[in-house]
N, C-alpha and C positions, 0 to 999 in steps of 0.2 A: 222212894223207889230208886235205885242205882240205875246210873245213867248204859243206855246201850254201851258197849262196847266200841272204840273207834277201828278200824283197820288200822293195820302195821303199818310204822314208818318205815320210811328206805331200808333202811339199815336191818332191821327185823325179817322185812322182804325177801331181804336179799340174803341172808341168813337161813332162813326157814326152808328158802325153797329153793338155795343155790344145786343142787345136784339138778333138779327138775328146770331149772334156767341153765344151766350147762346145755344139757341136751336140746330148751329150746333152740340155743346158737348154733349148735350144729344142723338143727334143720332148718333154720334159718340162712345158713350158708353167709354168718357174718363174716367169713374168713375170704369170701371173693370179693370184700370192699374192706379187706383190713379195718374192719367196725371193731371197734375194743368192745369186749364184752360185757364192760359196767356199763358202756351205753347204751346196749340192747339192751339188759337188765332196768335200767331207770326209764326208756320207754315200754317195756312187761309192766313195771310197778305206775308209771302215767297211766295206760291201760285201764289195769286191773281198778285202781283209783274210782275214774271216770264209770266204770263197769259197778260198783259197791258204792257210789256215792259216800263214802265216809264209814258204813257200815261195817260191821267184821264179819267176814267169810271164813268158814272153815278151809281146813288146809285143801282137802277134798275139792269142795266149790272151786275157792281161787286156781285148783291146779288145770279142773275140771274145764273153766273158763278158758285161761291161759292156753291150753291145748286146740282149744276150738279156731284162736286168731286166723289169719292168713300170715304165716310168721317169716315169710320170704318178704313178702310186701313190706310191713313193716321195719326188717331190717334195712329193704331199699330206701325207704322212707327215711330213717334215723339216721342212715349215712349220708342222703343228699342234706338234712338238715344238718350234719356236722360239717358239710363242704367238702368230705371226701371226692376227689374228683373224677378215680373212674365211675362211681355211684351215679353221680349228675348225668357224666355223660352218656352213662348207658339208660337213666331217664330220659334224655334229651330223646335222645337215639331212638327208643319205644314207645315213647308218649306223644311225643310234640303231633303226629299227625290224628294218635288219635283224639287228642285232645280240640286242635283243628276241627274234626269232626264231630264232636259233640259238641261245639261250639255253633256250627255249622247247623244241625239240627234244633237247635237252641232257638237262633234266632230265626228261622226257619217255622216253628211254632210259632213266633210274636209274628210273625208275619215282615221280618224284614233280614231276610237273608239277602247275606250279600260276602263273598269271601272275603275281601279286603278286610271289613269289618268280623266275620269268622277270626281269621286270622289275631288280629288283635284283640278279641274277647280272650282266645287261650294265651299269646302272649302277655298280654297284661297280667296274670298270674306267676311268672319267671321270680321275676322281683321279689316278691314276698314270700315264696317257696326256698329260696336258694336263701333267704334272707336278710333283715333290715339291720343293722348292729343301732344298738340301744344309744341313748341319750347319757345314762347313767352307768351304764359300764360297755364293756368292751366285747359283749355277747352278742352272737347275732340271735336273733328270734325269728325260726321259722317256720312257716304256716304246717308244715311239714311235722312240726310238733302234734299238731290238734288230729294226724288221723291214730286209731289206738287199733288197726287192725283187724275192725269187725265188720269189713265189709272188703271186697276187693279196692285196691288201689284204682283205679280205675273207676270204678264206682263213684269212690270218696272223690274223683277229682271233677268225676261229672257231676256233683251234688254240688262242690265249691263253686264249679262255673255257674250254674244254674242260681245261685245266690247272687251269684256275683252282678249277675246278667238284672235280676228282681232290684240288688241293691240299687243298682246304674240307673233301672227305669224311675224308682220311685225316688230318687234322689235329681235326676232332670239330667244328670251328669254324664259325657258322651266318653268313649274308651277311647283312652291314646296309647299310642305305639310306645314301646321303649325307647327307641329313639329318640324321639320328640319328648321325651322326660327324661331323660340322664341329665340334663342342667339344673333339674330343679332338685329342692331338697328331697333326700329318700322320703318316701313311704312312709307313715307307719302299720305294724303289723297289728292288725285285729283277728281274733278268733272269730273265722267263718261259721255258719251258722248249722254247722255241722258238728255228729257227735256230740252233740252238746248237752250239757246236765240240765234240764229244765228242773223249777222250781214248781211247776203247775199242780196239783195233786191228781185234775183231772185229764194228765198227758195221756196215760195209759190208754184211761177210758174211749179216747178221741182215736187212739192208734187202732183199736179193738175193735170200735164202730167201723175205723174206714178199713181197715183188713178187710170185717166180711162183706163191707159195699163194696169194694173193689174186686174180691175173687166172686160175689155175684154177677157183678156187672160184666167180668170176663166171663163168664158163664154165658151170657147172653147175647156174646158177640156172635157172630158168623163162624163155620170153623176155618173157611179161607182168610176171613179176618185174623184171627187166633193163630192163624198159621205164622201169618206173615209179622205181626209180635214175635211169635218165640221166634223167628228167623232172626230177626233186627237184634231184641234185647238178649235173648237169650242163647244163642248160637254168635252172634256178633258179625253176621254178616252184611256185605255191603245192601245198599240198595240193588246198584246192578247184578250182584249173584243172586240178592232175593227173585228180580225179573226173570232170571236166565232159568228158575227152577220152575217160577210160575209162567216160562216164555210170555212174558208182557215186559214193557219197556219200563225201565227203570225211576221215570215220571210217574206212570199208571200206579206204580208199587207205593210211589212217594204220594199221592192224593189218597190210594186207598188207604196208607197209615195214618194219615192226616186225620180222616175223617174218625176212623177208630179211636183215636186221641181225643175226639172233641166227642165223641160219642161217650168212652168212659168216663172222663171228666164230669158228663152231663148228667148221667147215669149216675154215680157217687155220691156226686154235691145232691141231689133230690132224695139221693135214700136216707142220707147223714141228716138233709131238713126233714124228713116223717119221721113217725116213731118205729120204732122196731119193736116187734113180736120175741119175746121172750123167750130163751130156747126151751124152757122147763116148760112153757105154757103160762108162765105168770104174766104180771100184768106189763104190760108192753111199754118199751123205753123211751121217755118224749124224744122228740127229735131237737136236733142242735139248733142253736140259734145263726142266723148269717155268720157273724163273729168268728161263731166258734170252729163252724165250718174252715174259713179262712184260717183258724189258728190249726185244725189239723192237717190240710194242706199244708200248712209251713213246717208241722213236725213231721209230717214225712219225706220232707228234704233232708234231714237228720239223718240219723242211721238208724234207718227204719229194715229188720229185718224181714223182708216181706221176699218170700219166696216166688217168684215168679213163674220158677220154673217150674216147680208143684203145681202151680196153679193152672199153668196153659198143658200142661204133660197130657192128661186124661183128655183135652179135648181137642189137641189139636194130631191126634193119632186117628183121630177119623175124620179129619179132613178134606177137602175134595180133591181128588187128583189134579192135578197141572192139566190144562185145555191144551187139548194137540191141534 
């Protein structure tokens, strides 16, 4: 039997689909960070790569794909990773606090919030984004490589912290400042554990189960629970605007999400251990082992395209009005 087909190399890529890579750079706006456009084009072809596992896409598909990115992000992404420095600095500029604040809610969850330590969870990530130049040549490598555009930039960065923060616990290893490490040797850069190609066959399977545990388990939240979700994750507002809507103090707001966190979490991990009822009526699907649990937890710190905002939309429109 003839082997599958591989997907195009660079060069064919770029070939094939250069009219349709034109246009993504214009919408892309790589011309307000002087991005050369073969390096927008060789992060589309990273991407698509990463997207196809090796596979061949029809032209269709790949363009299909390509179209869907977040393709502003991306080009921000490619230019901060080439060191262009308005790029950086208008990262700096937009990110750094919200990155602070996911950092912030991070540790906040483990139960040990503390700014100073916030603070240097998101600094600590500067280094390896802006990037490490290699041992063996003269190329920086930065983290900034590994996002391919299928999730908001902001997303991808709260998924990096949030590994970052898992590696740090499980490795015993406390976060230091940049400061306190510019004397030591740079870094090396590791691909975060995001967007990343697993080898598992039963990844899907794991992502599929906990999709519909988790849009059930929002299902079963409160709808002032549900509310104050879509406020936080999906509207992106503060704690204290989420108070000022719900007039409750901006603590009050921060226990009630708390709790809802440790409610779904509870909720998911038990439906992924039972088995599940077969949507056709067949015969119902054992439930995961501890293990595996934990493994699909960790894939969906990935780029797990889980809509949230589908998911809370229907329910939190019949919400309870704000207590006057």
């Amino acid at each position: 039997m003839a082997q599958e087909p591989k997907s195009s190399s660079r060069e064919s890529f770029l070939a094939q689909h250069a009219s349709f890579i034109e246009a993504l750079c214009v919408e892309a706006q790589c011309a307000r960070w002087e991005l050369p456009h073969e390096k927008f084009a060789e992060a589309l072809h990273r991407s698509m790569e990463s997207r196809f596992h090796g596979a061949a896409g029809s032209v269709a598909e790949i363009q299909t794909y390509l179209k869907s990115l977040r393709v502003q992000d991306l080009a921000l992404a490619c230019a901060c990773s080439e060191g262009i420095e308005t790029a950086w600095e208008f990262f700096i500029g937009s990110y750094r606090q919200e990155l602070r604040n996911a950092s912030r809610a991070i540790l906040r969850a483990s139960g040990s919030a503390d700014d100073a330590r916030a603070e240097e969870l998101a600094d600590s990530l500067y280094a390896e984004l802006y990037g490490v130049r290699s041992n063996t040549d003269a190329r920086r490598k930065s983290l900034f490589e590994y996002f391919h555009g299928r999730s908001k930039l902001s997303t991808w960065l709260r998924a990096v912290l949030a590994q970052r923060h898992v590696d740090l616990l499980r490795s015993g290893v406390k976060t230091i400042s940049l400061d306190t490490g510019r004397e030591r040797d740079a870094p090396s850069v590791q691909e975060p554990h995001v967007e990343f190609t697993s080898t598992d066959p039963d990844r899907e399977k794991y992502l599929a189960r906990f999709d519909r545990a988790l849009s059930m388990a929002l299902a079963e939240l409160l709808p002032r629970e549900r509310l104050i979700l879509a406020c936080y994750y999906v509207d992106q507002l503060t704690l204290a605007e989420i108070g000022r809507i719900l007039r409750e103090h901006e603590s009050t707001v921060s226990r009630q999400m708390e709790r809802s966190r440790r409610a779904l979490r509870e909720n998911v991990t038990q439906r992924l251990l039972h088995s599940e009822m077969a949507c056709d009526g067949g015969l119902a699907e054992p439930g995961l082992s501890a293990a595996q649990v934990d493994l699909a937890f960790e894939y969906v710190l990935e780029d797990w395209p889980f809509d949230l905002s589908r998911a809370l939309s229907k329910e939190v429109s019949g919400a309870d009005p704000p207590e006057r």
